[in-house]
C-alpha positions as a Markdown table, in Angstrom:
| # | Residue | x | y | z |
|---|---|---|---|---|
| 1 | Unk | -23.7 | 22.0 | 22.6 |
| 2 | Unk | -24.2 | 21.4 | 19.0 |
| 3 | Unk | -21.1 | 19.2 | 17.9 |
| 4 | Unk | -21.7 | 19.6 | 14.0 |
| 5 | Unk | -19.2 | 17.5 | 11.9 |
| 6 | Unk | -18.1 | 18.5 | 8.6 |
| 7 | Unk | -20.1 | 15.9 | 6.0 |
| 8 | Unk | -16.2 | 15.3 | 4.8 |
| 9 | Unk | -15.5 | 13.3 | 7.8 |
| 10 | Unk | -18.8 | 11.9 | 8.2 |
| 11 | Unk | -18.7 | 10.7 | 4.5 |
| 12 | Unk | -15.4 | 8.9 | 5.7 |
| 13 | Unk | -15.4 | 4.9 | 5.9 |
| 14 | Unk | -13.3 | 4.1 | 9.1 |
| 15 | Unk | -10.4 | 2.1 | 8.3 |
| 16 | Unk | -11.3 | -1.6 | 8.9 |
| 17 | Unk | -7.5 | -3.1 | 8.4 |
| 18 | Unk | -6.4 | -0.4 | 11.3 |
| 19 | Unk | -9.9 | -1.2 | 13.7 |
| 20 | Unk | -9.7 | -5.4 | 12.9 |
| 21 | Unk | -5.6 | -4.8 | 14.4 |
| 22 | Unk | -6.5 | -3.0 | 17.2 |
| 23 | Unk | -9.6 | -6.1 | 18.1 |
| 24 | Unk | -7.1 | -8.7 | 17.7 |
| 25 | Unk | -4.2 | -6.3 | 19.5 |
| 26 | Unk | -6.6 | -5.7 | 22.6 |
| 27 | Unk | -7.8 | -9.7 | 22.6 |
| 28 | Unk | -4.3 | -10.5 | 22.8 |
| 29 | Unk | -3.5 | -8.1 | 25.9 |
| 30 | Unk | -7.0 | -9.6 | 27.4 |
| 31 | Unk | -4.8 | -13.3 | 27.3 |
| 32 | Unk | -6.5 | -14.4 | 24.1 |
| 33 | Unk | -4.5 | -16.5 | 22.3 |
| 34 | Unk | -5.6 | -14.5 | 18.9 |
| 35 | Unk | -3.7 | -15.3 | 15.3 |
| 36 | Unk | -3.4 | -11.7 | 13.4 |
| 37 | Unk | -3.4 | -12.1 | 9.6 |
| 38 | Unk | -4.7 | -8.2 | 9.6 |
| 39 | Unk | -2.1 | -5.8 | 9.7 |
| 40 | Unk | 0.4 | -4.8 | 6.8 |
| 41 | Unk | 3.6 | -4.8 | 8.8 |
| 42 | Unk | 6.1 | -6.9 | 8.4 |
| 43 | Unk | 6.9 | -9.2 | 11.4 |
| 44 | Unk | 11.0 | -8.4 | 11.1 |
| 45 | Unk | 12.9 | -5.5 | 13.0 |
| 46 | Unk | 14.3 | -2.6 | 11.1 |
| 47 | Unk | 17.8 | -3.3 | 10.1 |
| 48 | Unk | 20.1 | -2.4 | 12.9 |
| 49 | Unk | 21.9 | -0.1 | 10.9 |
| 50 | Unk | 19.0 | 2.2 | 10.5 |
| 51 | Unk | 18.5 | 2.1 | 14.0 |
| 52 | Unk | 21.8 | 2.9 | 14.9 |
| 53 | Unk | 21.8 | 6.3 | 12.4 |
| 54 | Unk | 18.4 | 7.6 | 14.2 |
| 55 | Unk | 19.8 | 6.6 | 17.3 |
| 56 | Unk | 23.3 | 8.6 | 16.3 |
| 57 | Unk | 21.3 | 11.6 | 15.5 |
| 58 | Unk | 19.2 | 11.4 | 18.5 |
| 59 | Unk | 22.0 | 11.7 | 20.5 |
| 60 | Unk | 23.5 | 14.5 | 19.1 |
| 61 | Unk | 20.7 | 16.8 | 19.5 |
| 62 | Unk | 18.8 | 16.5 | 16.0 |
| 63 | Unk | 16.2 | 17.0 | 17.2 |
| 64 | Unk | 14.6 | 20.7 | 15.8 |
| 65 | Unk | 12.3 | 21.3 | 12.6 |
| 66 | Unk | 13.7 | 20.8 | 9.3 |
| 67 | Unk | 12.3 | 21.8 | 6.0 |
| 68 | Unk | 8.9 | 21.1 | 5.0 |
| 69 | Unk | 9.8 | 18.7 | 2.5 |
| 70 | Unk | 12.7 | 16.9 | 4.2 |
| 71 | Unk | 16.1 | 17.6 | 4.6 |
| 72 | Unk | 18.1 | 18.0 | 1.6 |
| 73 | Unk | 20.4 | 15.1 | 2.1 |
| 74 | Unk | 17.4 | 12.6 | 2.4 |
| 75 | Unk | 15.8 | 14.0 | -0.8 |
| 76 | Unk | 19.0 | 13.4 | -3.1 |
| 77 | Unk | 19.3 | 9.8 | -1.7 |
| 78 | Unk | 15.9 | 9.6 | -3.0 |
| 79 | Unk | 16.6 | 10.9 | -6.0 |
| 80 | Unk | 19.6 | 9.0 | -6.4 |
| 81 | Unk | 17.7 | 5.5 | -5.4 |
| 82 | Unk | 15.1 | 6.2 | -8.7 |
| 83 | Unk | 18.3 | 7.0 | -10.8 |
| 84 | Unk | 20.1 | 4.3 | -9.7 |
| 85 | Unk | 17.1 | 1.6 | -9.4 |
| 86 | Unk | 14.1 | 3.2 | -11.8 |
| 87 | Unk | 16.4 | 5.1 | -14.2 |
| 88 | Unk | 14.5 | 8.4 | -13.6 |
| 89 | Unk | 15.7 | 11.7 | -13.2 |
| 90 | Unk | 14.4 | 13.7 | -10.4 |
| 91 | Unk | 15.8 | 16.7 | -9.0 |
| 92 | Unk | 15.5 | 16.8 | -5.1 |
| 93 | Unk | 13.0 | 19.8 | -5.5 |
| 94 | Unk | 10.7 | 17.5 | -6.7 |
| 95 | Unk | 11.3 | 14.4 | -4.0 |
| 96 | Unk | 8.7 | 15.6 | -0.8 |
| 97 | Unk | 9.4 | 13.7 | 2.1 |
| 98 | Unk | 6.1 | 13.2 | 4.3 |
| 99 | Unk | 4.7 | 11.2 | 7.0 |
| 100 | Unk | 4.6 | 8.2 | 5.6 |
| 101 | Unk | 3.2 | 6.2 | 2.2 |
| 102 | Unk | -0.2 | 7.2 | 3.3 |
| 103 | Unk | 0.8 | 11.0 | 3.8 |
| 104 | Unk | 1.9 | 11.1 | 0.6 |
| 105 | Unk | -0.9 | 9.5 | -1.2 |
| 106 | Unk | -3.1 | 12.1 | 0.7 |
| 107 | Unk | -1.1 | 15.1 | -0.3 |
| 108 | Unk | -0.8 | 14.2 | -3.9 |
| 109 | Unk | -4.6 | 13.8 | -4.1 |
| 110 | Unk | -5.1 | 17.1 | -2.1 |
| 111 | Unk | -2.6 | 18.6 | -4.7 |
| 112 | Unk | -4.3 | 17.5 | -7.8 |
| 113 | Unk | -7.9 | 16.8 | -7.3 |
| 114 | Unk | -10.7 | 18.8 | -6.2 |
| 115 | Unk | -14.8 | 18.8 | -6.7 |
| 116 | Unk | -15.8 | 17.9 | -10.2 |
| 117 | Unk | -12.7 | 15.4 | -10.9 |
| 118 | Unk | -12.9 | 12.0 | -11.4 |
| 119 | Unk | -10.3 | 9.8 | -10.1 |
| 120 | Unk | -10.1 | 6.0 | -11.8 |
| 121 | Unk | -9.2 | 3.4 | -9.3 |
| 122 | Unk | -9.3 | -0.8 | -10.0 |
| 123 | Unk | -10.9 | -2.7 | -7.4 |
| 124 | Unk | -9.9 | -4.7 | -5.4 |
| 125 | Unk | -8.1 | -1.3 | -4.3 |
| 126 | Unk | -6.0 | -0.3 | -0.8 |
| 127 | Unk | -9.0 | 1.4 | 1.1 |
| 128 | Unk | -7.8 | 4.5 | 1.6 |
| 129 | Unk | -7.9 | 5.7 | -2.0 |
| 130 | Unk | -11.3 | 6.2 | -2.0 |
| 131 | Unk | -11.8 | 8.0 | 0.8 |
| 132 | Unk | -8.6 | 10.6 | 0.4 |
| 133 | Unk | -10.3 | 11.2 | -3.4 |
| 134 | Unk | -13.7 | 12.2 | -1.1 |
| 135 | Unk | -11.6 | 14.1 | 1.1 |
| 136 | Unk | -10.5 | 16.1 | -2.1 |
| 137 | Unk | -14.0 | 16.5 | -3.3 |
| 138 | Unk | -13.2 | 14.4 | -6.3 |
| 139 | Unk | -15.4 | 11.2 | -7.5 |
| 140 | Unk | -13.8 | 7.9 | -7.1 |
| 141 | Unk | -14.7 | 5.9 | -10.5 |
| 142 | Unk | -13.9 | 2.4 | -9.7 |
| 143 | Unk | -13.0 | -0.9 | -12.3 |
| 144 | Unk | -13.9 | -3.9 | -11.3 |
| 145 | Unk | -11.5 | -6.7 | -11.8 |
| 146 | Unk | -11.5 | -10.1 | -11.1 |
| 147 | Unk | -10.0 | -13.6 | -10.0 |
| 148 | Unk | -10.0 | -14.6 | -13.5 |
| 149 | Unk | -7.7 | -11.8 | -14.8 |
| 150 | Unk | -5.6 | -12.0 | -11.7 |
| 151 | Unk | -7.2 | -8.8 | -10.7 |
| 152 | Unk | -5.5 | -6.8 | -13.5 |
| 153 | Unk | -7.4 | -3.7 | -15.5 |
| 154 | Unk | -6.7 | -3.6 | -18.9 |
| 155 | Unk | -6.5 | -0.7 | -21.3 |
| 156 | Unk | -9.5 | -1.6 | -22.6 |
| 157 | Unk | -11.3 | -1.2 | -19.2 |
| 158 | Unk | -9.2 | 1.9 | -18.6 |
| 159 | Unk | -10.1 | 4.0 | -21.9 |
| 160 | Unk | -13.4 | 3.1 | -21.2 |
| 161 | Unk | -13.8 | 4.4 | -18.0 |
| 162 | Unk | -11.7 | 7.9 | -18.6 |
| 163 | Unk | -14.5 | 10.6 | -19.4 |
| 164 | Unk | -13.5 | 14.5 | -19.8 |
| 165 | Unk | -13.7 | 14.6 | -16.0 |
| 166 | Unk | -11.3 | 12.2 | -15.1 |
| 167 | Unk | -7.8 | 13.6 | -13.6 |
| 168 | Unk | -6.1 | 10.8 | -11.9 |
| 169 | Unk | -6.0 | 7.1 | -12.4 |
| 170 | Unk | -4.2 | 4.9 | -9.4 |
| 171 | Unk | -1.9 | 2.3 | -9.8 |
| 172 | Unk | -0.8 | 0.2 | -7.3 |
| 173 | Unk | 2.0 | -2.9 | -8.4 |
| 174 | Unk | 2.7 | -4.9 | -6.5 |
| 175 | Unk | -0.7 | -4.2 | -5.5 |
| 176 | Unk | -2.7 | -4.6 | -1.4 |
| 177 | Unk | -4.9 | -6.1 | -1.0 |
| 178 | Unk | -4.2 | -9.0 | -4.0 |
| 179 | Unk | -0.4 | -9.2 | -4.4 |
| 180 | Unk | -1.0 | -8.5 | -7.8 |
| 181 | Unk | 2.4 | -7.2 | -10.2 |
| 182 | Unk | 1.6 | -5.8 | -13.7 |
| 183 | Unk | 4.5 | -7.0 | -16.3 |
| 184 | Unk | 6.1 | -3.8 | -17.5 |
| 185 | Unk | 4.3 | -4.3 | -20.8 |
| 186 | Unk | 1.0 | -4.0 | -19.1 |
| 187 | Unk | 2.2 | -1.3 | -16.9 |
| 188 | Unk | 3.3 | 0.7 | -20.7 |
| 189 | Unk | 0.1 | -0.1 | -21.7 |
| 190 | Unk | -2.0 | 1.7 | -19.3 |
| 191 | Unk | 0.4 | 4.7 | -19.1 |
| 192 | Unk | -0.5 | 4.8 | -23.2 |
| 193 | Unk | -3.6 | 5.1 | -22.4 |
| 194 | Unk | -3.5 | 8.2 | -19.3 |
| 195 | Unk | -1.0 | 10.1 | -21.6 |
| 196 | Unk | -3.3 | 10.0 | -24.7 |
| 197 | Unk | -6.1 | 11.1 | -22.4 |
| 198 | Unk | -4.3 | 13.5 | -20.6 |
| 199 | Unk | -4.9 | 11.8 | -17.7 |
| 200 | Unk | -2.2 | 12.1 | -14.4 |
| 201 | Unk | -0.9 | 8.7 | -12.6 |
| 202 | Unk | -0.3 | 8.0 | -9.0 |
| 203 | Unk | 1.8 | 5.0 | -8.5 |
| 204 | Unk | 1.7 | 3.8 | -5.5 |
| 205 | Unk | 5.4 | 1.6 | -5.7 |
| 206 | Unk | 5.2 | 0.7 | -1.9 |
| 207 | Unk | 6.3 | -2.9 | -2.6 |
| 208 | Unk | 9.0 | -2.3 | -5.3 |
| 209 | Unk | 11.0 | -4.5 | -3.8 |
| 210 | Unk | 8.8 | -7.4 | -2.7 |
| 211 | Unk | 8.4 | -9.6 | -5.7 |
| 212 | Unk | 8.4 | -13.3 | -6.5 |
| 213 | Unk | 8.7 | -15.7 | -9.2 |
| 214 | Unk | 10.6 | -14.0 | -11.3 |
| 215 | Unk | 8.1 | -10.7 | -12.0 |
| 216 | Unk | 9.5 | -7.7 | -12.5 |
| 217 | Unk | 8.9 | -4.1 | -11.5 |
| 218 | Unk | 9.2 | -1.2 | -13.4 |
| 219 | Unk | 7.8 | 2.1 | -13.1 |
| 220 | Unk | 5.2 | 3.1 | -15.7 |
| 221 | Unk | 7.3 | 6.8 | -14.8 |
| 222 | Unk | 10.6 | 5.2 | -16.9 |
| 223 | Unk | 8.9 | 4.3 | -20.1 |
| 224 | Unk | 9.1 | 8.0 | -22.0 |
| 225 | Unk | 9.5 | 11.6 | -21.5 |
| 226 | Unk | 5.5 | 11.8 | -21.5 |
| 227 | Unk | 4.8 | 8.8 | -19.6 |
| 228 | Unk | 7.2 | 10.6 | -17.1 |
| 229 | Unk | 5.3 | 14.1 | -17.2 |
| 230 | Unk | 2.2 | 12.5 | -16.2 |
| 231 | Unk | 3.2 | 10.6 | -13.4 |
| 232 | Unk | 3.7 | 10.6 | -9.7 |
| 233 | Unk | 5.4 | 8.5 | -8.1 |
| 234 | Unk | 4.3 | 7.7 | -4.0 |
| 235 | Unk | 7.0 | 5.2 | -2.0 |
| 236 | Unk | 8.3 | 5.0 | 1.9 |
| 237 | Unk | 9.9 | 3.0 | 3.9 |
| 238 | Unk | 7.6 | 0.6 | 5.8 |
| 239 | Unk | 7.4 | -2.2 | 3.7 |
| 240 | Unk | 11.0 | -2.7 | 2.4 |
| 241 | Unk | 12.7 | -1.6 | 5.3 |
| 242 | Unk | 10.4 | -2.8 | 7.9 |
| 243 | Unk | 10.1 | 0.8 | 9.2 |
| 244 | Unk | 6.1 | 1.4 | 9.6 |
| 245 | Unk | 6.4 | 3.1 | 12.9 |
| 246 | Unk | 9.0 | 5.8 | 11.5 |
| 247 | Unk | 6.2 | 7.2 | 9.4 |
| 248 | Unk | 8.4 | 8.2 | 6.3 |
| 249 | Unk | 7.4 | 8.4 | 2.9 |
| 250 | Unk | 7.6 | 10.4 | -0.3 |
| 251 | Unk | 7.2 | 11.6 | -3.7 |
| 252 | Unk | 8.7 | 12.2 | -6.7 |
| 253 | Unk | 6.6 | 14.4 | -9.1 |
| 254 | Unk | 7.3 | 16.8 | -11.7 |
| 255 | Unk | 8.0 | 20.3 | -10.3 |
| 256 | Unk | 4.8 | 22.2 | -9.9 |
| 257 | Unk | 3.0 | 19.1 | -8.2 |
| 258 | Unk | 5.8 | 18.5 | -5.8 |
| 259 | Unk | 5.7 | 22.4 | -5.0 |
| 260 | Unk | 2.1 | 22.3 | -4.6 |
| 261 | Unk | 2.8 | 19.0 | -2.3 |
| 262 | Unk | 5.1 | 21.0 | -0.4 |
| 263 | Unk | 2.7 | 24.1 | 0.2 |
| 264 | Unk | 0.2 | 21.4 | 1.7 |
| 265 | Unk | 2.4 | 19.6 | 3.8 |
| 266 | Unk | 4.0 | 23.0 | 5.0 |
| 267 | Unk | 0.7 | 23.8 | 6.8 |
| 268 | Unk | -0.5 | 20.6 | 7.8 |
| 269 | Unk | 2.5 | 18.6 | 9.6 |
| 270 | Unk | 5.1 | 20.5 | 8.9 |
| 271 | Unk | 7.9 | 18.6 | 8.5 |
| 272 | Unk | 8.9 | 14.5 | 8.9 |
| 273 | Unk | 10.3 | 13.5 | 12.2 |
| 274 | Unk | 13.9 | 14.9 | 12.3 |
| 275 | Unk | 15.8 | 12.2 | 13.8 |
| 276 | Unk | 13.9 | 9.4 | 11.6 |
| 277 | Unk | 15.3 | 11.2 | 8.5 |
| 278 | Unk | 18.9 | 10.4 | 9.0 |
| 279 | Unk | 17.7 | 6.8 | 9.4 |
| 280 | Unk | 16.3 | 6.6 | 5.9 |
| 281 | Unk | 19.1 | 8.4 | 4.8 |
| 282 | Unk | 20.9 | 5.4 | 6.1 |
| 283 | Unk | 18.6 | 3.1 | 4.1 |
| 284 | Unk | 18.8 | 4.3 | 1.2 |
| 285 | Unk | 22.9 | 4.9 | 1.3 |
| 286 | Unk | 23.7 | 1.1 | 2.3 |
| 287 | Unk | 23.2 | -2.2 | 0.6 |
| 288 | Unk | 20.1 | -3.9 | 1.3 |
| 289 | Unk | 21.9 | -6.8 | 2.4 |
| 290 | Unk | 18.5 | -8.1 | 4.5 |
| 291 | Unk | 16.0 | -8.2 | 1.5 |
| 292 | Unk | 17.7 | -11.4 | 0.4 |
| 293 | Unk | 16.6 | -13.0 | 3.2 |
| 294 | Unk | 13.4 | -11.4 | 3.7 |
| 295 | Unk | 12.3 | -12.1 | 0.5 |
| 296 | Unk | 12.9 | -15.5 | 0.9 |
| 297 | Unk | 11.1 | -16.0 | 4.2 |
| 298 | Unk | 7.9 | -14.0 | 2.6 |
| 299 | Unk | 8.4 | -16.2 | -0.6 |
| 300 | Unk | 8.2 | -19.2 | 1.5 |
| 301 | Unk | 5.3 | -18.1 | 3.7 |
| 302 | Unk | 3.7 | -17.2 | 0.9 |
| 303 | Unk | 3.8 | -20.7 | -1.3 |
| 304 | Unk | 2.6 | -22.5 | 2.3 |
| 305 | Unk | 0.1 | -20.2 | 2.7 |
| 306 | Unk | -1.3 | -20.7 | -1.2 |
| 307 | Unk | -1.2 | -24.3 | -1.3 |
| 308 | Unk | -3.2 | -24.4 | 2.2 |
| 309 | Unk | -6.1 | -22.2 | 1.1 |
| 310 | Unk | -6.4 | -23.7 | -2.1 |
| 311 | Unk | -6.8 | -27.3 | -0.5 |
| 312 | Unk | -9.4 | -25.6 | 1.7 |
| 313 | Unk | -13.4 | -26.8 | 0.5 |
| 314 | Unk | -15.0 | -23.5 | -0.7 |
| 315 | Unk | -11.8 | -21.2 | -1.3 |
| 316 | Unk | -10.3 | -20.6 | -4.1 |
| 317 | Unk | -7.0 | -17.6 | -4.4 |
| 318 | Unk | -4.9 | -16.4 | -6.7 |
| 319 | Unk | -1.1 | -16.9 | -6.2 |
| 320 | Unk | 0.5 | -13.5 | -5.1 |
| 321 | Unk | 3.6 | -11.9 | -7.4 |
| 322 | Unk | 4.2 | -9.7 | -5.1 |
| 323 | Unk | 4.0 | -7.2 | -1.8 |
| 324 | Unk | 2.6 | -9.9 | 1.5 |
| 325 | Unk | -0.8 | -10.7 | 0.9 |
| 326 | Unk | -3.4 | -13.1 | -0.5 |
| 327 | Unk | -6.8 | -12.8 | -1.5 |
| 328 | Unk | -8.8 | -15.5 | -1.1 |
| 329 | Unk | -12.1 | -15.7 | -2.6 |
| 330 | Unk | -15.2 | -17.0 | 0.0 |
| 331 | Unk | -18.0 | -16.5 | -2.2 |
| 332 | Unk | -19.0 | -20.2 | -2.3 |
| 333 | Unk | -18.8 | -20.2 | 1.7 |
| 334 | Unk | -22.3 | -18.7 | 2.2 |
| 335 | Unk | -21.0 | -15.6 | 3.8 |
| 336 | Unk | -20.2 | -12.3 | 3.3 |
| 337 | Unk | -16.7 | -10.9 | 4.1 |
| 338 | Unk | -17.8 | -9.2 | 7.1 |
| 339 | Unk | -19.7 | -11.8 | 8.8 |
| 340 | Unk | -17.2 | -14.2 | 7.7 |
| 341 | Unk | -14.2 | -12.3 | 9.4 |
| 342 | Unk | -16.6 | -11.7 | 12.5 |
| 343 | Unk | -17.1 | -15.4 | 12.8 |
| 344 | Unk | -13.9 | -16.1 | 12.3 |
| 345 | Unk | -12.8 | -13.9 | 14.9 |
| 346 | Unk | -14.9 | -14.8 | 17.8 |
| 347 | Unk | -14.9 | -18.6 | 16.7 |
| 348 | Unk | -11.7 | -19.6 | 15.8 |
| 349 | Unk | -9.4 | -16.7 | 17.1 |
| 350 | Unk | -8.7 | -15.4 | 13.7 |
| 351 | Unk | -8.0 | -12.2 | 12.7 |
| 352 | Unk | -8.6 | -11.3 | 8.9 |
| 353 | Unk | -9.6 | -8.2 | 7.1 |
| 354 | Unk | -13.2 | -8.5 | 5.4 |
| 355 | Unk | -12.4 | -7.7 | 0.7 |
| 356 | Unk | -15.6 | -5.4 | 1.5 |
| 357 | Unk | -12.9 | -3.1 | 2.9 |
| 358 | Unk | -10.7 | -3.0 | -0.4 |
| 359 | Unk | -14.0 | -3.1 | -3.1 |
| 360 | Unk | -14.7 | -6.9 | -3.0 |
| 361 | Unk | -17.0 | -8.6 | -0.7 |
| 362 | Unk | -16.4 | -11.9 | -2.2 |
| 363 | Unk | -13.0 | -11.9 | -0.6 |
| 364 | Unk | -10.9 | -11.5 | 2.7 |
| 365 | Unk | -7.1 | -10.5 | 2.6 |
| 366 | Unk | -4.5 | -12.7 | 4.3 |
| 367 | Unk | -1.0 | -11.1 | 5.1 |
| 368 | Unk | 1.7 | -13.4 | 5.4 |
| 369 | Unk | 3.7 | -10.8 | 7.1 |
| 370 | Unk | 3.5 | -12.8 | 10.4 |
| 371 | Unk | 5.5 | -15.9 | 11.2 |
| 372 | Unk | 5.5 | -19.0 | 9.8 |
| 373 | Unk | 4.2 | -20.3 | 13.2 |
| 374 | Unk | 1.5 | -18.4 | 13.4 |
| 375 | Unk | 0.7 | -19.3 | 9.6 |
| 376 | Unk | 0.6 | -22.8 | 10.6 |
| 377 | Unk | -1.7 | -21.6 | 13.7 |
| 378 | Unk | -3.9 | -19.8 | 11.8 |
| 379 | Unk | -4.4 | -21.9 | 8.7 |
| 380 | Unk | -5.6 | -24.6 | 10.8 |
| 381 | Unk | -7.7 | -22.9 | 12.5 |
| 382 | Unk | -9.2 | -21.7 | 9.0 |
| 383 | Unk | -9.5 | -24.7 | 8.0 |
| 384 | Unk | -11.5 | -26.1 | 11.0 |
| 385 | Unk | -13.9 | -22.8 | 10.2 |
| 386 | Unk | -14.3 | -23.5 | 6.8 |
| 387 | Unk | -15.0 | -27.6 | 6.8 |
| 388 | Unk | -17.5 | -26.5 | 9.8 |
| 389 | Unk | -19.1 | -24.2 | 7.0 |
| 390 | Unk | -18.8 | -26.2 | 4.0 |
| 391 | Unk | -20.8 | -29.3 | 6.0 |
């Protein structure tokens, strides 16, 4: 039998965050006493509250197929959330409820891109952009950025890479892999720029809530009517709700890209798990009275976790702003990411994602998302790795 795979998927680079889990998962089941800095989850339980509303609805039988795009009162909490936190105005015909963060950058890439576009991405960027913009049968275009501008683009390096091709450019603050958050000056600055150009925006506000020392976030969506008009807005609720298994996520886009978003979604997964709904329904309609504390764990994970790798011989990293990760730079370690993590792995017990994976193989990513005991764990166990390399 010929099995002939469509070059699509073949073109496809397999997720390395998702495979370097799974190792460290399966090591741990084989009684491997294995320290996972890999995964983008964060280590607390979904507020009980939540919980309790799926749970609730479970119970009473909600259990059928909703709409496509969510059930209607889920989509005017979300709307309501961006008018009460982003000042935006968004009808709940243009909030898509998917399948999580990641379903909705796929489906607003499906929506807007096809073969001939160009879509602009900064790198160090979340692997999957790339390859959803291949999927599309768009080019990705990237911009390098680097340590020395805390990983920023500026407008500069954005007009410059914009040709009469280009149809979307992809922000991401706070930003995976680099924990990088654009002021809201720098945000209005690149928004200029796509609405001079005529160029669409996909920003990817996953971490909205996760910032530290005093930065700021603000969607480049809230600066104008125009800046508004050319953006789209991707969000869910695994990061700030601590809800990655529920797979929710959405969208708020102006009108024909959300019904164009809807169309996909309607004959791909159909709808968003039922029962999950109500629970983010129940997020977004109560206080987030657990981010306090949260934030002030991550916040204090995170400063450990700075000062160590900067005290390490041969790394140098950048101080995070925001979401739960650093991005340490190995380049004057001798190895590349990917042998460095695979060392690492089957040396020490370490579980790290090589920057290859996100655009930079100078780099690994570190998420703090993981308990201060297994920072300690891991860190030291780093640091033996490191001193062994720097001899």
């Amino acid at each position: 039998m010929n099995y002939r795979i469509a070059q699509r998927a073949l073109a496809l680079t397999p997720s390395l965050t998702l495979a370097i889990d799974a190792k460290a998962k399966q090591m741990k089941a084989d009684g491997i006493d294995v320290v996972g800095f890999g995964a983008g989850e964060p280590d607390f339980d979904t507020p009980q509250h939540i919980k309790d509303a799926a749970a609730k609805a479970l119970a009473a039988g909600f259990t059928k197929y909703t709409p496509a795009a969510g059930i209607p009162e889920l989509r005017q909490a979300i709307a309501e959330k961006h008018r009460r936190e982003n000042g935006l105005e968004y009808k709940p015909s243009q909030i898509i409820v998917s399948c999580g963060g990641k379903h909705s950058c796929y489906n607003v890439i499906m929506a807007t891109c096809q073969e001939g576009d160009e879509v602009v991405i900064p790198s160090p960027y979340w692997l999957s952009y790339p390859e959803m913009v291949k999927l599309a049968g768009a080019t990705p275009v990237f911009i390098q950025t680097t340590d020395a501008t805390e990983f920023k683009v500026t407008p500069e390096q954005l007009r410059a890479a914009i040709t009469p091709r280009t149809r979307l450019f992809i922000l991401n603050s706070p930003s995976n892999p680099t924990g990088t958050v654009y002021t809201p000056e720098e945000i209005k600055a690149l928004g200029d720029v796509c609405v001079q150009h005529g160029v669409l925006i996909m920003s990817d506000e996953i971490y909205e809530h996760l910032v530290y020392d005093g930065a700021v976030h603000k969607s480049v969506a809230s600066f104008s009517r125009a800046h508004y008009e050319h953006t789209i807005i991707v969000h869910g609720f695994a990061k700030a709700w601590s809800m990655t298994g529920w797979r929710l996520g959405w969208c708020a886009a102006p009108e024909p890209i959300a019904k164009a978003v809807d169309a996909i979604q309607s004959h791909s997964t159909s709808n968003p798990t039922s029962f999950a709904q109500k629970g983010a329904v129940a997020a977004l309609t109560s206080p987030n009275d657990h981010l306090k504390e949260w934030l002030a764990e991550f916040d204090r994970r995170r400063r450990y976790a700075h000062a160590r790798l900067n005290s390490m011989p041969g790394i140098s990293c950048c101080n995070a702003k925001g979401a739960f990760y650093l991005f340490p730079n190995i380049s004057k370690l001798g190895l590349k990411s990917v042998d460095f993590c695979a060392k690492l792995l089957e040396e020490q017990k370490v579980a790290a994602v090589p920057g290859i994976a996100f655009g930079s193989d100078d780099h690994i990513r570190i998420s703090y998302a993981t308990s201060m005991e297994n920072i300690e764990k891991g860190l030291d166990r780093l640091e033996k790795f490191v001193r062994q390399l720097a001899k």
